[in-house]
N, C-alpha and C positions, 0 to 999 in steps of 0.2 A: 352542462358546463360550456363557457365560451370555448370555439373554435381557435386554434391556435395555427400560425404559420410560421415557419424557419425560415428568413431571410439569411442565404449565406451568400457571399461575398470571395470571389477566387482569384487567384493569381500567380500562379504557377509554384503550386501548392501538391504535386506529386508525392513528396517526401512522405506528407504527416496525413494528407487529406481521406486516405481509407480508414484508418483508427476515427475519426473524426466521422465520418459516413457510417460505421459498424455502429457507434455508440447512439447515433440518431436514431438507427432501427431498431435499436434497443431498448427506446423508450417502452415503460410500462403503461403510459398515456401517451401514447402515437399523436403524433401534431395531422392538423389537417391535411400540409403539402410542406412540401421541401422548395421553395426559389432558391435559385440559383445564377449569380451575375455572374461569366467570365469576363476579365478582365486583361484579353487580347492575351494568356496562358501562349508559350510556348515551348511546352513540354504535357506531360500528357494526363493534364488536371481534368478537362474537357471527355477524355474518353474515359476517364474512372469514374467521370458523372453520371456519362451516358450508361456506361456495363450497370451502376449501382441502379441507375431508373427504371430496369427492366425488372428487378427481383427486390425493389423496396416494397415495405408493406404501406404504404402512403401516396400519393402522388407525387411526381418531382418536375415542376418546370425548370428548363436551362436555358439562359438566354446568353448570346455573346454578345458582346460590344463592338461594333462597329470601331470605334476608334476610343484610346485607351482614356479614362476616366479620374483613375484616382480614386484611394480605397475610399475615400469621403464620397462622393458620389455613387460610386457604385452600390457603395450601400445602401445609400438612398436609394436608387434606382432597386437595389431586390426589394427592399420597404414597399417601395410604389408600386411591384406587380404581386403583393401579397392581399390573399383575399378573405383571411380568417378573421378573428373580432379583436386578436392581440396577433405581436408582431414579438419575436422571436430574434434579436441577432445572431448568428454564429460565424467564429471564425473558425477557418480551415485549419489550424495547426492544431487545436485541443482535442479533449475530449470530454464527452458528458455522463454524466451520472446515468444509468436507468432511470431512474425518479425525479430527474429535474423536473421537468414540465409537469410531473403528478404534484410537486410538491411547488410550483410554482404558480398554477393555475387558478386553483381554488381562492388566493390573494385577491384577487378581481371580481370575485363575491361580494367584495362592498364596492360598491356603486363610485364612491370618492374616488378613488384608486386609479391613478394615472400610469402609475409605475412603479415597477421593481426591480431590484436586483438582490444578489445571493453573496454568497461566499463563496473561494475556491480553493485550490489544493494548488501550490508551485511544484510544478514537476523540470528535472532538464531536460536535457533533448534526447534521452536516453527513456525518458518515464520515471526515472526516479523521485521522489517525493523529494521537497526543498523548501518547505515553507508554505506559509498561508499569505493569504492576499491582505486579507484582513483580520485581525487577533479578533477575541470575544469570544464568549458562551453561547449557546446555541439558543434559539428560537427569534421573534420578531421585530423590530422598530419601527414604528409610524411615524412619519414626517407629515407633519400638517404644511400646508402652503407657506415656502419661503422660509422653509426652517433651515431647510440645507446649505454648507457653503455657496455660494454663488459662484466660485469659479473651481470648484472640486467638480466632477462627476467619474460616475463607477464607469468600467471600461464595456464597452458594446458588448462583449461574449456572455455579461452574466445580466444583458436586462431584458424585460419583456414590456413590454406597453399597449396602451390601444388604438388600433388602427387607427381612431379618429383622431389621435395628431396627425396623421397625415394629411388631413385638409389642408394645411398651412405649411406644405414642402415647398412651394412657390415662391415663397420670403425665405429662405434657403442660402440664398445666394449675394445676399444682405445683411448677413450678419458678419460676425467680429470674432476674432480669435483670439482672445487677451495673450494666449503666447504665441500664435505663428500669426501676426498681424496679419499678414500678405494672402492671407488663408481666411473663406468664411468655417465658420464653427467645424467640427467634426461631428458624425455621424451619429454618436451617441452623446456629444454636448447639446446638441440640438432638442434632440430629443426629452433629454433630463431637464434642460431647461423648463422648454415647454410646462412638461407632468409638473416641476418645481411649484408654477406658478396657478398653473388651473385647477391641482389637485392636491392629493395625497399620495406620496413615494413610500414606498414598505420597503425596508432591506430585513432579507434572510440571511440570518447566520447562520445556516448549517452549508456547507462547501459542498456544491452539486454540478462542480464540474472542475477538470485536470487542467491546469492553464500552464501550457507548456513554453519554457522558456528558453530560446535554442539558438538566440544570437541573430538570428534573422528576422525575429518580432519588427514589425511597422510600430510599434509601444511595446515593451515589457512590463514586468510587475511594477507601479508606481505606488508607494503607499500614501493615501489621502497626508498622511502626516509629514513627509517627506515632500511632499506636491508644495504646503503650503510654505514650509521654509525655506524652497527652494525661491518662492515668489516672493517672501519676505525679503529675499538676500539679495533680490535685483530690484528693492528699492525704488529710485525715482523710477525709476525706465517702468517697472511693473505696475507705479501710483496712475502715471499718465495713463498708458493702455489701459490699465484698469478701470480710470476715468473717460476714457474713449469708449471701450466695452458696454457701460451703465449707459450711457448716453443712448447707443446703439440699440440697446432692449427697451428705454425706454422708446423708440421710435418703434420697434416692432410690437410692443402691444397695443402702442396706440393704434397701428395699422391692423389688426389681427381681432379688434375690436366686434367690428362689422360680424364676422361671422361665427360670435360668440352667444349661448342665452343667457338670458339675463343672470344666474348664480356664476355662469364662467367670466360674463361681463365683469362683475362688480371683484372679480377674485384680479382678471385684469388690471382692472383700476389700482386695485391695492401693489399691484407688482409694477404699474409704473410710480407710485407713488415712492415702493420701494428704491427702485433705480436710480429715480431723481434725487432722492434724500443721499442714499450710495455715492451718484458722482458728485455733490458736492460736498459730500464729506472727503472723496479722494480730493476735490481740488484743495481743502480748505487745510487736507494733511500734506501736500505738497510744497509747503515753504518751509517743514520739519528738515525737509532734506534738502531745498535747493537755498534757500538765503544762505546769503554771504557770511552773516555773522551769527557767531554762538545767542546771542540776545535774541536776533530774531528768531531763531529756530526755536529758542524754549520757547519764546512768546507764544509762535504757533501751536507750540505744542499742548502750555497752556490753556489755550484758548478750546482746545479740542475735549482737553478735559473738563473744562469748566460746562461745553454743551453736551458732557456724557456721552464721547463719541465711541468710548471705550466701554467692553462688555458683550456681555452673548443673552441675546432674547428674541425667539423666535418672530420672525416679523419685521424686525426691525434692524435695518440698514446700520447698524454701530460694527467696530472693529474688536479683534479678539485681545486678549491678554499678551499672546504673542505678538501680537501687530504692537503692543505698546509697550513690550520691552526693547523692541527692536528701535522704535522711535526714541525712543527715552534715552537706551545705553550707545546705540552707535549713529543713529542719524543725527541729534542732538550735537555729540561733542566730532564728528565727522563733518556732517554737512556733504558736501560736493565732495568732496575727498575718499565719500565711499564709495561712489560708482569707482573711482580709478582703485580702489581696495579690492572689490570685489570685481576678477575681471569676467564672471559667470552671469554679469548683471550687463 
């Protein structure tokens, strides 16, 4: 079986981070090594690292930060001193299943297989159960290349991937955050991207780890469904970014090209084919909401159904159902009027 590493990620994380460490050494499939980034901690996350290094059954490197980071970097940076064949995120607040890793591993059996992620259990800050991450029945889904949202991804604590995205950490710092513009991607958008486009992403539905929600999350529970209407409801502002965004990836695969083989190359190709087709469908939906007049807006609108812009097919850059009731029923008879509506946008 591939080798696996625990990338975690700290930052004055005393509260929750020993439940979090217990349940690591509980694995029934012991990962190769435990990394670990502080994040300039001041309180006493660093020496609950060190007491746990002495008596884990694993290896544990700890490294501190010279000067503070930011949980997107830092992440990266444990990614970077991991030395297994998959990469592990974990954050310090939760807790994991015994069997995650047994039952996460073995995914990576097929060769395609860029990435995965699981299901989880909402607990509060207390341990109590509260809900699931994600609803469904239990067992597996395969995503072939470019299936998945394009700007949804599952959150760090529940993915695993392989090491060899990390050749292209370097382009890191050139990407886009369709929601914190001012920000390149976060640590696990990066990553999912990436797997999106060169591979095949599996999600497990069975819930193999506690995702505790206690008010001090750097993210809480977001549900993929919730994600997107929330991006619907900020309209122009989210079409533009979002058209900034595709532009963005298409410049990264071109660059990312070089040190691809030829089956990653040509999977490239089709994912900047996808980006470009993407950003100019965002441009060409952007007069839906900014023209002046109702005529123009249907026109555009029009115009986007007449090119089947609307619809869900793996592969191919078109918008969903939702994107074209939202178009239809309020950007249409709104126009400009719904940025100042919606003041969340």
């Amino acid at each position: 079986m591939p080798s696996i590493s625990i990338a975690l990620a700290t930052r004055n994380g005393e509260t929750y981070l020993p439940a979090q460490l217990e349940s690591l050494a509980a694995q029934t499939a012991p990962p190769h090594e435990l990394v670990v980034t502080d994040d300039g901690s001041d309180d006493r996350t660093v020496a609950i690292v060190e007491r746990f290094a002495i008596r884990a059954p694993f290896p544990v490197r700890l490294s501190v930060n010279e000067a503070t980071l930011g949980y997107r970097r830092n992440f990266l940076q444990a990614a970077g001193l991991c030395s297994g064949d998959l990469i592990a995120f974990c954050d310090q607040d939760d807790v994991w299943n015994a069997d995650k890793l047994a039952v996460m591993t073995p995914v990576f059996d097929d060769p395609e297989v860029m990435f995965a992620y699981h299901n989880a259990i909402l607990i509060d800050a207390g341990g109590r159960p509260c809900g699931r991450l994600y609803r469904g029945i239990e067992g597996a889904k395969d995503f072939p290349p470019l299936a998945r949202d394009p700007w949804i991804s599952p959150p760090g604590f529940t993915q695993i991937f392989r090491r060899d995205l990390m050749r292209f950490s370097q382009m890191h710092g050139a990407t886009f955050d369709v929601d914190w513009p001012q920000e390149p991607l976060a640590h696990d958008q990066w990553f999912a991207l990436l797997a999106s486009v060169l591979g095949h992403v599996v999600y497990v539905r069975k819930p193999l780890a506690l995702y505790r929600q206690h008010g001090g999350n750097t993210f809480g529970a977001y549900p993929d469904r919730r994600a997107r209407l929330f991006r619907l409801a900020r309209g122009e502002k989210f079409i533009r970014l979002a058209a900034r965004a595709s532009r963005n990836r298409v410049e990264l695969l071109e660059r990312l090209q070089a040190d691809l083989v030829p089956a990653q190359r040509e999977r490239a190709q089709r994912g900047i084919a996808y980006y470009d087709a993407l950003s100019r469908s965002l441009d060409a939906r952007l007069p839906v909401y900014a023209s002046a007049s109702i005529a123009q807006r249907f026109g555009a609108l029009w115009t986007l159904l007449r090119s089947g812009a609307y619809g869900k097919r793996n592969g191919s850059a078109r918008f969903t159902g939702l994107d074209l009731a939202m178009d239809a029923y309020l950007a249409v008879p709104f126009g400009p009027r719904l940025q100042r509506m919606l003041p969340w946008s």
